[in-house]
VEXLUMMAR-333969 format. One record per residue: residue number from 1; residue in three letters; x, y, z of N, C-alpha, C, O in turn. Coordinates in steps of 0.2 Angstrom, whole numbers, plus 5000, padded with zeros to 4 digits. Example, Ala and Ser with C-alpha at 12.3 -4.5 7.8 and 13.67 -1.06 7.14 Angstrom:
<sites>
- num_residuo_n_u_n_v_n_w_ca_u_ca_v_ca_w_c_u_c_v_c_w_o_u_o_v_o_w
- 1_ala_5066_4972_5039_5062_4978_5039_5066_4984_5039_5071_4983_5042 $
- 2_ser_5064_4989_5035_5068_4995_5036_5064_5000_5039_5067_5006_5040 $
</sites>
This chain:
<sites>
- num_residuo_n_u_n_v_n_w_ca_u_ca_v_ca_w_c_u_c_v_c_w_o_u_o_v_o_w
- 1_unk_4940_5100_5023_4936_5095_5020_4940_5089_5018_4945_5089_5016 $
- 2_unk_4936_5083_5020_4940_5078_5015_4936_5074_5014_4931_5073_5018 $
- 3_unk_4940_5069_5008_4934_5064_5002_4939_5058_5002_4944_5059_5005 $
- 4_unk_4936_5053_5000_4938_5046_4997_4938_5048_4991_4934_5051_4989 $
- 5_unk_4943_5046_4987_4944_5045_4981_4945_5039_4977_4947_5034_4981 $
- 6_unk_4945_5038_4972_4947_5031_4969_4950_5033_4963_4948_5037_4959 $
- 7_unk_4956_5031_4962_4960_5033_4956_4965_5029_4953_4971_5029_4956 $
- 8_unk_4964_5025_4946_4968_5019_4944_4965_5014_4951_4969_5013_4955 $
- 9_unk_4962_5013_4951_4959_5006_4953_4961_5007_4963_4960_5003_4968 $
- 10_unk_4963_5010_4962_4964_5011_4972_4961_5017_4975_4961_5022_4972 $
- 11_unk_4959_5016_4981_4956_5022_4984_4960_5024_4989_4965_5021_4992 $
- 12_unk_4957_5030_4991_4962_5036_4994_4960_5041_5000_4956_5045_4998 $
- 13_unk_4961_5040_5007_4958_5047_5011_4963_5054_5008_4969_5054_5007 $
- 14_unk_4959_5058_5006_4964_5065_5006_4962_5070_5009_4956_5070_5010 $
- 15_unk_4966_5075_5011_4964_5082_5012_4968_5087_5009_4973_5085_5006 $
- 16_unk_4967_5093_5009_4970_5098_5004_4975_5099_5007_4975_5101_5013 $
- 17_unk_4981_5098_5002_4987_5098_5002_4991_5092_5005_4997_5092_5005 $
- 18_unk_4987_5086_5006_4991_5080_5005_4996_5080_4999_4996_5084_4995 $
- 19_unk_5000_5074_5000_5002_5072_4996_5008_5066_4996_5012_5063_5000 $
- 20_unk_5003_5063_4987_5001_5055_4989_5005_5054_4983_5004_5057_4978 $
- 21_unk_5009_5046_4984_5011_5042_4979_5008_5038_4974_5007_5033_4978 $
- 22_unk_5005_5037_4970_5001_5035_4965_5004_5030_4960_5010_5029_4960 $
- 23_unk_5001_5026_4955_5004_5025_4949_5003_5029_4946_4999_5033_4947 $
- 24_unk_5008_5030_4939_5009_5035_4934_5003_5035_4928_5000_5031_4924 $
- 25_unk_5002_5044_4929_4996_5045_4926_5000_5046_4918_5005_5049_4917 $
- 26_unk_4996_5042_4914_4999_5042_4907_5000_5050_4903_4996_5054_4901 $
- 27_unk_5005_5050_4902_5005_5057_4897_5006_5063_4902_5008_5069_4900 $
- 28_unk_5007_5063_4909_5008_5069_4912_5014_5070_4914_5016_5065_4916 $
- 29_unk_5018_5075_4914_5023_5078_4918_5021_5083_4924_5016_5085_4927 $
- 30_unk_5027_5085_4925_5028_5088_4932_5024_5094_4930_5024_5095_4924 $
- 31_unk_5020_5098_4934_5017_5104_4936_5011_5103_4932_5008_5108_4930 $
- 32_unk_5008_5097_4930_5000_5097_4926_4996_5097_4932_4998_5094_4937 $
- 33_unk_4992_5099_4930_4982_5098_4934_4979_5092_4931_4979_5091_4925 $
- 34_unk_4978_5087_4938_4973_5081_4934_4967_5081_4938_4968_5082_4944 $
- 35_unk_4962_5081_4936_4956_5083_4939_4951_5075_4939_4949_5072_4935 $
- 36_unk_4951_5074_4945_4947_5067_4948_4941_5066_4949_4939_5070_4953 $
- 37_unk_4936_5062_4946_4931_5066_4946_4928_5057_4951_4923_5056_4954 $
- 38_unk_4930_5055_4951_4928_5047_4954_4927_5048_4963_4931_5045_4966 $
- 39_unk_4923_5052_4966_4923_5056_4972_4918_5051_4974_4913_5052_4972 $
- 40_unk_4920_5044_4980_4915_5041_4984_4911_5044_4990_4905_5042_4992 $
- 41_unk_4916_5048_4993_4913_5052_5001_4916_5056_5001_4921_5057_4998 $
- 42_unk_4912_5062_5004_4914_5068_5005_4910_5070_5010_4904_5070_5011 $
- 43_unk_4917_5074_5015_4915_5074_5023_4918_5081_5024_4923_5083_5022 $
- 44_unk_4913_5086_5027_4914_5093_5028_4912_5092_5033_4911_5086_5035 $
- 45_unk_4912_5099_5038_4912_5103_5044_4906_5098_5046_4907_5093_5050 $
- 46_unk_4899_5100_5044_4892_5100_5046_4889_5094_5043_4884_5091_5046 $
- 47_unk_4892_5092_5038_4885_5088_5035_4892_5081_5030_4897_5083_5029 $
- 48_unk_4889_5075_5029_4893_5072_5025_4890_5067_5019_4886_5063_5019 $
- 49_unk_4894_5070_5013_4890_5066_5007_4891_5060_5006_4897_5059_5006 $
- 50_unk_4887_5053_5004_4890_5047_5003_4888_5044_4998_4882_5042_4998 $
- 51_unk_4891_5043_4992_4888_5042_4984_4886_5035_4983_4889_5030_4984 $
- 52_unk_4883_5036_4981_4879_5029_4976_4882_5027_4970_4879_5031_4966 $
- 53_unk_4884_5025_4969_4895_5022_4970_4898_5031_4971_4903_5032_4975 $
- 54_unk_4894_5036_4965_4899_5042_4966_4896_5047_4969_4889_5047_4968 $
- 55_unk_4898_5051_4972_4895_5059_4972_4895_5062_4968_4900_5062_4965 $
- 56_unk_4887_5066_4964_4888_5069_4958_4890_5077_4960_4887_5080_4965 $
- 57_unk_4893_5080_4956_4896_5084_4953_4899_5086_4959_4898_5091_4962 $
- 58_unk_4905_5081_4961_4910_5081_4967_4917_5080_4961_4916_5078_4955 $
- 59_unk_4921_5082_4963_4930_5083_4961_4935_5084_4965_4934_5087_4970 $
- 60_unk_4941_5081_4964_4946_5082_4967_4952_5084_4963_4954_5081_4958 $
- 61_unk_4956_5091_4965_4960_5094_4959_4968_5090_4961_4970_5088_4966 $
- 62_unk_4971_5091_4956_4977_5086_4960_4984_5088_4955_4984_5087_4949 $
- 63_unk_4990_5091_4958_4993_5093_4955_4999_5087_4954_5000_5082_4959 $
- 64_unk_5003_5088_4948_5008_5082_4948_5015_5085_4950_5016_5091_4948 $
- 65_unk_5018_5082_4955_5024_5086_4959_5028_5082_4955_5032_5086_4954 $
- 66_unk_5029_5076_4950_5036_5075_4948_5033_5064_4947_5030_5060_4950 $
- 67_unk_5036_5064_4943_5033_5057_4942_5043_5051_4942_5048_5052_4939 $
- 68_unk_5043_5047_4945_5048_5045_4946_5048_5037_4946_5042_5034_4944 $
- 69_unk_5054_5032_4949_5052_5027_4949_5053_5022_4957_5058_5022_4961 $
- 70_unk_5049_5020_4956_5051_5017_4965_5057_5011_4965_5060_5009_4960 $
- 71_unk_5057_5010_4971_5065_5006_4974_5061_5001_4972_5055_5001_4973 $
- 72_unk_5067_4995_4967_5066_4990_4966_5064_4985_4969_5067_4983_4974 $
- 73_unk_5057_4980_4967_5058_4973_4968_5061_4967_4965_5061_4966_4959 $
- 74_unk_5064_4960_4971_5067_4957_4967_5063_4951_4964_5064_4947_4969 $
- 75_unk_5061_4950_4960_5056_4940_4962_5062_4934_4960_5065_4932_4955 $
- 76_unk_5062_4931_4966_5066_4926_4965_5064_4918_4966_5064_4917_4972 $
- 77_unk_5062_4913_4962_5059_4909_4963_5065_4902_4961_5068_4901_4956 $
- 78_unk_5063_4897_4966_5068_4893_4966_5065_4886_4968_5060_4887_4972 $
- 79_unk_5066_4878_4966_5063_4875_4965_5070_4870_4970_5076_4871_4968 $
- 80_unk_5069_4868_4975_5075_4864_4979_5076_4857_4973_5072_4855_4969 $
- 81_unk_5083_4854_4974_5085_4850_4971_5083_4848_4963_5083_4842_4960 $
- 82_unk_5081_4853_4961_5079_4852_4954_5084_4856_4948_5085_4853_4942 $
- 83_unk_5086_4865_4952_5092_4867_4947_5087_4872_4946_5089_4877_4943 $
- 84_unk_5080_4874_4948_5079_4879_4945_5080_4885_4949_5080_4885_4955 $
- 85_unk_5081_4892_4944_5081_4899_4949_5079_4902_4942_5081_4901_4936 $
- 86_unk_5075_4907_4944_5074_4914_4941_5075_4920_4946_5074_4920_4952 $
- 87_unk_5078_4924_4942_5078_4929_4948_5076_4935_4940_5079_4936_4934 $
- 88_unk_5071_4940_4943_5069_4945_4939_5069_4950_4945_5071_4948_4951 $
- 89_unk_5067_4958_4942_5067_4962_4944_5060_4970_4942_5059_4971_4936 $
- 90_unk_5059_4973_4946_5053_4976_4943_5053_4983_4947_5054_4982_4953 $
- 91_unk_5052_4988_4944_5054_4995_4945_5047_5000_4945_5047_5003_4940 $
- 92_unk_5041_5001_4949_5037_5003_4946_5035_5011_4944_5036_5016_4947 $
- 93_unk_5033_5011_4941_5031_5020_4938_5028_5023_4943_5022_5021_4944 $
- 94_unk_5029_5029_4946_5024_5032_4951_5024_5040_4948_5028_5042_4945 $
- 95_unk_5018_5043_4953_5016_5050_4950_5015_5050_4958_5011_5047_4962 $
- 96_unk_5021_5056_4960_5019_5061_4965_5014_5067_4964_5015_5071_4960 $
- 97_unk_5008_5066_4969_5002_5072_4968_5002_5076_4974_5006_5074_4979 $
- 98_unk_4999_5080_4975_4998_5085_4979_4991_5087_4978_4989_5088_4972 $
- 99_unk_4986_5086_4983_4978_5089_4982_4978_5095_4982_4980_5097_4987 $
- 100_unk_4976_5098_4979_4976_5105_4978_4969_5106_4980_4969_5110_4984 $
- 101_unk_4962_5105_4978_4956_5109_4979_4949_5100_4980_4949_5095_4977 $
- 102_unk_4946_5102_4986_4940_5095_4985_4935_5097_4983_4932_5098_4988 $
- 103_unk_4931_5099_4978_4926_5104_4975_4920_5098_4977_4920_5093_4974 $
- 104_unk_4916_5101_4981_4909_5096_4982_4904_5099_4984_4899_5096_4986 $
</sites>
């Protein structure tokens, strides 16, 4: 089975037992269950569901393998003959998941 999902603002093909880089789900650590309920498409063997924005009473189970932080970016902006430079840097929060169950 596999669905589209939408979770924090991005959607997702998954199938059970992917596993997908995310932004970080607030409050969770490693080995929690977040359960998704935001299910746009869901595509089995036989037949396929396509939701009017969602599928109702569709889910997708999703385990947190480890929440960590990605390879830095750097923004560097510079202005020719004028003296200007900023250079910053930014590190984002992500949450490793694993799909565990597509209940539809």
């Amino acid at each position: 089975m596999r669905a589209v999902i939408r979770t924090q603002g991005k959607q997702f093909t998954v199938n059970e037992g992917d596993v997908l880089f995310v932004d970080r789900y607030c409050g969770s650590s490693a080995g929690d269950e977040i359960s998704i309920g935001e299910v746009l498409l869901l595509e089995g063997e036989k037949d396929t569901k396509i939701g009017t924005p969602l599928v109702a009473d569709a889910k997708v189970t999703v385990k947190v393998l480890e929440n960590k932080r990605a390879k830095k970016v750097t923004i560097f902006k510079k202005k020719r003959r004028k003296g200007y430079q900023r250079k910053r840097g930014h590190r984002q929060e992500l949450s490793v998941i694993r799909v565990e169950k597509i209940i539809g």
